[in-house]
DRENDO-1510 file (C-alpha; in Angstrom, 1 decimal, always signed):
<recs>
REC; n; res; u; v; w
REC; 1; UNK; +9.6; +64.7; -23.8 .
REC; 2; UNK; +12.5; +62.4; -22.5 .
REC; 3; UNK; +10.2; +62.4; -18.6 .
REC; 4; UNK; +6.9; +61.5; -20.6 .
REC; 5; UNK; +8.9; +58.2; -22.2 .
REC; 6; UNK; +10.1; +57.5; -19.0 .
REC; 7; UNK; +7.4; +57.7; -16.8 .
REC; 8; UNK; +5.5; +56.0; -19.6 .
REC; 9; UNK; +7.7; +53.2; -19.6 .
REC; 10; UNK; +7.5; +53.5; -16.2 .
REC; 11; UNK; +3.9; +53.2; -15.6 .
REC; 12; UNK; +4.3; +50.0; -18.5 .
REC; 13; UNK; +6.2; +48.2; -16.1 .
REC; 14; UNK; +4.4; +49.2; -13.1 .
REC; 15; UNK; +1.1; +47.4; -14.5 .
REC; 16; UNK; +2.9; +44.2; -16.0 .
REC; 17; UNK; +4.5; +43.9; -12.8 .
REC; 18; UNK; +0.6; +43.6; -11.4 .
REC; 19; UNK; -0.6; +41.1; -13.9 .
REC; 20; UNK; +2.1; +39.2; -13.7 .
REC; 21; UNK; +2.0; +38.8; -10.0 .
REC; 22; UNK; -2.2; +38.0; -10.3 .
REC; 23; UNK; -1.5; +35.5; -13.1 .
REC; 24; UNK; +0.9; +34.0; -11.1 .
REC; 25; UNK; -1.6; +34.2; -8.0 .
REC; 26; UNK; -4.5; +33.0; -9.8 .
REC; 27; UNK; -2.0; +29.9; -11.2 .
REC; 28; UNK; -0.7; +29.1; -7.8 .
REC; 29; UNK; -4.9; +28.7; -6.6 .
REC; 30; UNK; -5.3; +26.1; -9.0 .
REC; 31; UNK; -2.3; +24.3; -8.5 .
REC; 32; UNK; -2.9; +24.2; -4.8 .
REC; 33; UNK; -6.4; +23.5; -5.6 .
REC; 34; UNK; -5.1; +20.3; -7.7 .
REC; 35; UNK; -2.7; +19.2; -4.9 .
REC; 36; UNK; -6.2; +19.5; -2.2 .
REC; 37; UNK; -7.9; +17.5; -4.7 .
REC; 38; UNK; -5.3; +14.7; -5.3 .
REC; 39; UNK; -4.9; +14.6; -0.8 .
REC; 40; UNK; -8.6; +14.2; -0.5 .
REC; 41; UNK; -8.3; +10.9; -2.9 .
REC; 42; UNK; -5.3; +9.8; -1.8 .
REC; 43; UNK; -6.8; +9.5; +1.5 .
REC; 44; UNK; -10.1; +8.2; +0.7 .
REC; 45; UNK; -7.8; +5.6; -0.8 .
REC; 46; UNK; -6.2; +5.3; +2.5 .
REC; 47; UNK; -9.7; +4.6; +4.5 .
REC; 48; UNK; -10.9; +2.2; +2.1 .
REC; 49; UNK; -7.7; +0.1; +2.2 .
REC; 50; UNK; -7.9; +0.3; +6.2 .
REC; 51; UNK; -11.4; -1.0; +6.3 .
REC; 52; UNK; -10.3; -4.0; +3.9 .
REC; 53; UNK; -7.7; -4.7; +6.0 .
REC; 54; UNK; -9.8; -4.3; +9.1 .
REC; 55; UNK; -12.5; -6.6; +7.5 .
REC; 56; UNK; -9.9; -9.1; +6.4 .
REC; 57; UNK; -8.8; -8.8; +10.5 .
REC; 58; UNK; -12.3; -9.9; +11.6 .
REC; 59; UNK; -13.1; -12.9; +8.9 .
REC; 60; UNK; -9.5; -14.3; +9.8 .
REC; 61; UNK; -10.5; -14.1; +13.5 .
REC; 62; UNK; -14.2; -15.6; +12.9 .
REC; 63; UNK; -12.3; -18.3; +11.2 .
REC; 64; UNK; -10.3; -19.0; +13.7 .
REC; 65; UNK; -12.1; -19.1; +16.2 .
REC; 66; UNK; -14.9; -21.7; +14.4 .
REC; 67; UNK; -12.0; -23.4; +13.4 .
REC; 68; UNK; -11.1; -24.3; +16.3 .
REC; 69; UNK; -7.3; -22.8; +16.0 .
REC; 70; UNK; -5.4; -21.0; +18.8 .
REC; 71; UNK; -2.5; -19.2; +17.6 .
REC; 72; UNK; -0.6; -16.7; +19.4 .
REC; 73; UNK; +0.3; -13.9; +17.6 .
REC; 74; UNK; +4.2; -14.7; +17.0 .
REC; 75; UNK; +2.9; -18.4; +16.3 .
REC; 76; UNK; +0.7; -16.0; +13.3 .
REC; 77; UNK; +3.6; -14.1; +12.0 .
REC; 78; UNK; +6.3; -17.2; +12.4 .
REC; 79; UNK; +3.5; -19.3; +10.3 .
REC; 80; UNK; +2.7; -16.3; +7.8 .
REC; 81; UNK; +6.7; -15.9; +7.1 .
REC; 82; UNK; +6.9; -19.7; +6.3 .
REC; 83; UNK; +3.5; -19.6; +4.1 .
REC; 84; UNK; +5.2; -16.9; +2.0 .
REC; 85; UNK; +8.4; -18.7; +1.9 .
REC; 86; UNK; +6.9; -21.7; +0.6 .
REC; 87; UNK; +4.5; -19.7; -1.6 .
REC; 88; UNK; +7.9; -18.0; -2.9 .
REC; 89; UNK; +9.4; -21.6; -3.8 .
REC; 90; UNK; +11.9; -22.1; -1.0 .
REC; 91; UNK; +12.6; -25.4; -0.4 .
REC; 92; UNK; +11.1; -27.1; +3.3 .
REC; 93; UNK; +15.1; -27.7; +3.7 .
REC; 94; UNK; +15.7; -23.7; +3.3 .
REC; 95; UNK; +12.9; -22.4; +5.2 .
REC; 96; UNK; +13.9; -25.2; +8.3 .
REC; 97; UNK; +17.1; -23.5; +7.9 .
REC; 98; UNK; +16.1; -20.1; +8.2 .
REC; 99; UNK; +13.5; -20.5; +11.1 .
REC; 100; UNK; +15.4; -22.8; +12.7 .
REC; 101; UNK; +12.9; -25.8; +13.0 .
REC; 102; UNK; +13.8; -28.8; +12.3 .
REC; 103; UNK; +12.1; -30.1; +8.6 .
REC; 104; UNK; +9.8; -32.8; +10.5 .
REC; 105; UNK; +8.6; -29.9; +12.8 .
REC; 106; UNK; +8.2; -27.8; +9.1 .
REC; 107; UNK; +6.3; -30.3; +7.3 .
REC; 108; UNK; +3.9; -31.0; +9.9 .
REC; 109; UNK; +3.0; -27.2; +10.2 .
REC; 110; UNK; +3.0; -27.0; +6.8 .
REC; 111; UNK; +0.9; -30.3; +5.7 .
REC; 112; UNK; -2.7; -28.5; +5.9 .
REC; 113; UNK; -1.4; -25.6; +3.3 .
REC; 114; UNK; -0.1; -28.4; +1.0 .
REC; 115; UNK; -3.1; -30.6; +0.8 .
REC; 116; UNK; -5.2; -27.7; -0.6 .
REC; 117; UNK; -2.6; -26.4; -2.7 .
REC; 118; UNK; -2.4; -30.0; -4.7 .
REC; 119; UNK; -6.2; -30.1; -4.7 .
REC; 120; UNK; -6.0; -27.0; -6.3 .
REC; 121; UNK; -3.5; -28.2; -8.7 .
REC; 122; UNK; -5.1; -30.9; -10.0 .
REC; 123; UNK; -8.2; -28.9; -10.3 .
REC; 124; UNK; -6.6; -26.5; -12.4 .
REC; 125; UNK; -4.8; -29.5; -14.5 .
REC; 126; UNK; -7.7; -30.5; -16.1 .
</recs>
């Protein structure tokens, strides 16, 4: 009697061990299935945000170039640090300082940017 209870037992365990390990199976599918799905958006993001940026690449060069404008491309970075400096609030004394230009130099680079913020200004004023 004492074999039957323990090869009963036995055989219990035996076949929760099995569903256990297919539950678990079957759980780790749709997990990784979840994970597959997040990637694909993630980098359907990705594309889209590299076409913008590649699009925005192309209008700033068409506008450029009817513009008129030659800029090399540290003259584009140097000016699109001191655009963000000024858009940030630093003073033309501060960002002088940190570029090391002198302020005359500063506020004749950044006169064009300043005449359409304040037109911008008063258009929003009223």
């Amino acid at each position: 009697m004492m074999e039957w209870t323990l090869a009963g037992l036995f055989g219990i365990s035996i076949i929760l061990l099995v569903l256990s390990i297919s539950k678990t199976s079957k759980q780790s599918k749709a997990e990784h299935n979840q994970i597959d799905l997040i990637h694909i958006s993630t980098m359907k993001e990705i594309n889209a945000i590299q076409d913008s940026i590649r699009n925005i690449e192309l209008d700033l060069e068409v506008v450029m170039k009817e513009a008129g404008v030659q800029l090399s491309a540290e003259d584009k970075v140097f000016m699109r640090e001191v655009l963000d400096l000024k858009n940030r609030n630093y003073s033309t004394e501060s960002i002088a300082e940190m570029k090391q230009v002198s302020v005359n130099e500063l506020e004749k680079m950044l006169a064009p940017y300043q005449t359409i913020k304040e037109g911008r200004k008063v258009a929003n004023e009223n």
